[in-house]
VOPA-18332 format. One record per atom (N, C-alpha, C): residue in three letters; residue number from 0; x, y, z. Coordinates in steps of 0.05 Angstrom, whole numbers. Layout:
! VOPA-18332
 resn resi     px     py     pz
  Ala  NUM      X      Y      Z
...
***
This chain:
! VOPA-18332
 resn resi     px     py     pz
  Unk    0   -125     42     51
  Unk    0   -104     41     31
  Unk    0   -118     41      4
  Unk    1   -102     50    -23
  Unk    1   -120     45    -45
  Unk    1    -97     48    -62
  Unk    2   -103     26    -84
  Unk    2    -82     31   -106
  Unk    2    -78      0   -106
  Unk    3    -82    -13   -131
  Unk    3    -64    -33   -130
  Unk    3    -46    -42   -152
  Unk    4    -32    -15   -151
  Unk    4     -8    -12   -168
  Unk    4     23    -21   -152
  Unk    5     44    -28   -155
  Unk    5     72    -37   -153
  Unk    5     68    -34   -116
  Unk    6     74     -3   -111
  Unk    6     74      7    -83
  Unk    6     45     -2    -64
  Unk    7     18      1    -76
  Unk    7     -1    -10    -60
  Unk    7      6    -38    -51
  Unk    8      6    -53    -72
  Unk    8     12    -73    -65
  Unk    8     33    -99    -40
  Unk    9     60    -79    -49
  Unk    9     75    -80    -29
  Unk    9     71    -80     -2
  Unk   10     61    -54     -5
  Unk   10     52    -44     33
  Unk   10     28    -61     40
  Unk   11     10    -70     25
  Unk   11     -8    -80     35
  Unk   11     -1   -121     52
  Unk   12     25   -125     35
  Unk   12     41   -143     28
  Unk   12     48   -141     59
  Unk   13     69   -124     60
  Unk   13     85   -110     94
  Unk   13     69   -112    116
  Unk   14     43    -97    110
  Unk   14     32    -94    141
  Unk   14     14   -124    134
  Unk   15     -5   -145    116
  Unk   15     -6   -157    124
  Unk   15     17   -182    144
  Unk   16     36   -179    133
  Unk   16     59   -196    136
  Unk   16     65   -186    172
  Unk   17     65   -173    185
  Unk   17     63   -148    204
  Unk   17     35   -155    224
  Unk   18     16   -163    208
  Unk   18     -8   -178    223
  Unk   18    -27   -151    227
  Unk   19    -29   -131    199
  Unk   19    -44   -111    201
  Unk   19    -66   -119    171
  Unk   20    -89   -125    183
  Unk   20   -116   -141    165
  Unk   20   -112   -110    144
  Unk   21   -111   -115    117
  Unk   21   -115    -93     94
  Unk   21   -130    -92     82
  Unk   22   -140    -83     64
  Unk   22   -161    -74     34
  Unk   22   -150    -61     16
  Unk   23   -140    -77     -9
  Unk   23   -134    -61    -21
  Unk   23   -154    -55    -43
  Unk   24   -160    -27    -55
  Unk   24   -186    -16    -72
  Unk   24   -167    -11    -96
  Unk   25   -183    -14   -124
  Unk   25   -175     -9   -144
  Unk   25   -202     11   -150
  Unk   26   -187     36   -167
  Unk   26   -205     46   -181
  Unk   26   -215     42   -201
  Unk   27   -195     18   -220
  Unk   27   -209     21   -247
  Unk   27   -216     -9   -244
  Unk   28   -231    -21   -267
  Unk   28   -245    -51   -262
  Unk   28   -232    -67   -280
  Unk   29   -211    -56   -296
  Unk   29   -204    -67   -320
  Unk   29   -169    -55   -325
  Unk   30   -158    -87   -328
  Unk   30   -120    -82   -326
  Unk   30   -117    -68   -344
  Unk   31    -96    -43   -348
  Unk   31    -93    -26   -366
  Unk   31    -76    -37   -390
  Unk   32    -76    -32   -418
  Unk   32    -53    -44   -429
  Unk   32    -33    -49   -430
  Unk   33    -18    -23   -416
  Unk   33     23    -22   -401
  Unk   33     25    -30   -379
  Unk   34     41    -45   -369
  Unk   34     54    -42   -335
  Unk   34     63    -21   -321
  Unk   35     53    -17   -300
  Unk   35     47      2   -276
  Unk   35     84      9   -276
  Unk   36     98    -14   -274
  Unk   36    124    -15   -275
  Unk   36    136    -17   -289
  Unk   37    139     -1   -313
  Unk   37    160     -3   -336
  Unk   37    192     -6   -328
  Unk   38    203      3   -313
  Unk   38    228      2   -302
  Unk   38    231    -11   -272
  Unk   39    253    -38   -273
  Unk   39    258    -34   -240
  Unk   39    280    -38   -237
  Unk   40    284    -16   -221
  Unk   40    311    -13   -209
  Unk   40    327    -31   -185
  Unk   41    348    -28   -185
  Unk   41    369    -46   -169
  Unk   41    357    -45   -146
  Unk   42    354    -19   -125
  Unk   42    332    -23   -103
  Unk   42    309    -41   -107
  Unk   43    300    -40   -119
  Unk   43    272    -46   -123
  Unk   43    277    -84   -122
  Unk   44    296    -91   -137
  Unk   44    301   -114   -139
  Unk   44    312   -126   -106
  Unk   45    328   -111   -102
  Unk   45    333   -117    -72
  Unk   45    308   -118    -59
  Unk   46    298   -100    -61
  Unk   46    276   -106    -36
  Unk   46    250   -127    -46
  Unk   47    252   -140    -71
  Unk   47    236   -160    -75
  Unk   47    244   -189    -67
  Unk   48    281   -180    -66
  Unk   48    294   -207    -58
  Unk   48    290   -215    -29
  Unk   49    283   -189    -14
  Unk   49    287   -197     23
  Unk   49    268   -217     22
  Unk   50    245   -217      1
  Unk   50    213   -232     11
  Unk   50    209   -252    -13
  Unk   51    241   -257    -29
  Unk   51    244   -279    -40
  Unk   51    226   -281    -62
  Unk   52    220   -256    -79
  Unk   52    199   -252    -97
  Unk   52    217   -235   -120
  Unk   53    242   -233   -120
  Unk   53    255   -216   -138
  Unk   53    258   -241   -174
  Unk   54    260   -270   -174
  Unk   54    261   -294   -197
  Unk   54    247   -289   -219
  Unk   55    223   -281   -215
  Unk   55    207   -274   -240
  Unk   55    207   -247   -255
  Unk   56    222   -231   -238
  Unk   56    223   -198   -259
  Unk   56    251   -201   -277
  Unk   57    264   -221   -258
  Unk   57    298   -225   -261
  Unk   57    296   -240   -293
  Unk   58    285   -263   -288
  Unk   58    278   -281   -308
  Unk   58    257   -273   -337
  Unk   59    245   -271   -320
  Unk   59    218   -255   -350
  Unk   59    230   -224   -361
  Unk   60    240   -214   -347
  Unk   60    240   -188   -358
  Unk   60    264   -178   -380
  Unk   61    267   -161   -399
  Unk   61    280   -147   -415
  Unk   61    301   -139   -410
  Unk   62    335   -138   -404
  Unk   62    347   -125   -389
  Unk   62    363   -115   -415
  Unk   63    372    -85   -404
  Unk   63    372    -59   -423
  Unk   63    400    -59   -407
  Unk   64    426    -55   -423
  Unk   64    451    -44   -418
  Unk   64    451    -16   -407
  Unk   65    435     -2   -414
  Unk   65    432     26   -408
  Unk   65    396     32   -413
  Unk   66    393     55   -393
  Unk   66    357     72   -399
  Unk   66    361     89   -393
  Unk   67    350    111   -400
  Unk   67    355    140   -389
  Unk   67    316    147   -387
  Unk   68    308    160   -376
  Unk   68    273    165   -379
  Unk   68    273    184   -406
  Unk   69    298    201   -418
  Unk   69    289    211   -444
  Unk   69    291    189   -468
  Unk   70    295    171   -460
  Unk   70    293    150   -485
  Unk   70    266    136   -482
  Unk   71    241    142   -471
  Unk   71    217    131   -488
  Unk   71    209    143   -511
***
């Protein structure tokens, strides 16, 4: 596996959880200035809630009445 961006993470998350030993590799050595995840979506929130990890994006994060991706 490699990436330990939003989706690496996850999966690595799943199949340990699943009882599959992982590695996850980063290419770069140093956190970039933006988040990997500028937007999260209603899915996205769901599926952080099954593993009871959805409180801190909910809580910390910025919530926008509306986004469209042509509005950066």
């Amino acid at each position: 596996m490699a990436g330990a961006g939003p989706v690496g993470l996850r999966l690595a998350g799943e199949l340990r959880l699943a009882g599959v030993a992982t590695t996850v590799l980063e290419r770069t050595t140093e956190r970039g200035p933006f988040t990997r995840g500028l937007g999260v979506h209603a899915r996205t929130v769901e599926v952080l809630a099954m593993r009871g990890a959805a409180d801190i994006p909910l809580e910390r994060g910025r919530k926008m009445p509306q986004w469209h991706w042509g509005m950066l």
